[in-house]
C-alpha positions in Angstrom: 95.1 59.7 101.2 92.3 60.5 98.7 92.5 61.3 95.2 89.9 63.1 92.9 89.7 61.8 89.3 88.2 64.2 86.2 85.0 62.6 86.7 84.8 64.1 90.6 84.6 60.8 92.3 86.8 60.0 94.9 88.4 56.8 95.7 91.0 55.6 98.0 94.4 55.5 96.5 95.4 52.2 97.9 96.9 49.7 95.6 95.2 46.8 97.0 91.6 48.3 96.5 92.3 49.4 93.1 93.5 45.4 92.7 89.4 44.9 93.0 88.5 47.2 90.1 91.0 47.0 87.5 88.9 48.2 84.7 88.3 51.7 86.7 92.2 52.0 87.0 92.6 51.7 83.7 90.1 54.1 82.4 91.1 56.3 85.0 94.7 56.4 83.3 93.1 56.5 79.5 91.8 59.9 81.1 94.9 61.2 83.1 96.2 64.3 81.4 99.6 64.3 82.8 100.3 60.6 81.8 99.0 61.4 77.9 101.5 64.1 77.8 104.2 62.0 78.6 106.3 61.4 75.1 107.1 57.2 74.8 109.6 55.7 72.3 110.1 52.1 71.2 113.4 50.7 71.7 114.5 47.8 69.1 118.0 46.3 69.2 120.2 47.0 66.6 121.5 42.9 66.1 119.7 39.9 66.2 119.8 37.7 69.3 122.4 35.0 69.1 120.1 32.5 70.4 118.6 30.5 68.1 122.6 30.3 66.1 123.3 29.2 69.6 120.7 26.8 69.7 121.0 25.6 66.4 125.1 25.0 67.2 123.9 23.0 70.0 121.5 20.6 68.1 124.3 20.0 65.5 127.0 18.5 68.5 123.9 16.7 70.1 123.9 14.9 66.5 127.5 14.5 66.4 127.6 12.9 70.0 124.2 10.4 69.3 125.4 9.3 65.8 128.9 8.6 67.0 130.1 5.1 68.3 129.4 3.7 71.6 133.0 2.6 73.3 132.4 1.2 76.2 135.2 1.3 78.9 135.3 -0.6 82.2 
């Protein structure tokens, strides 16, 4: 399968030969008409990730469990 890009020079569209030119992939998708017309939106969550509270919960019991008394059982 051969593709023609804007500039009129053809290449082979396999994925592991454009792997050895990456900088001509990506200028030929800077040109590509059909991809600039696509419409893009940026997705944000609407809370904050519990991870770091989770984190921080965790950091206070590791505390708790090194500043309490060994007790050693046999």
């Amino acid at each position: 399968m051969r593709l023609i890009s804007s500039a009129g020079n053809a290449f082979v569209a396999d994925p592991f030969a454009m792997l050895l030119d990456p900088e001509r992939v990506s200028r030929a998708v800077e040109r590509s008409e059909r991809l600039n017309r696509l419409h893009s939106r940026v997705y944000r969550p609407l809370d904050k990730p519990l991870i770091p509270k989770a984190i921080a919960g965790t950091a206070d019991f590791d505390r708790l469990v090194d500043d309490a008394p060994d007790s050693e059982e046999d």
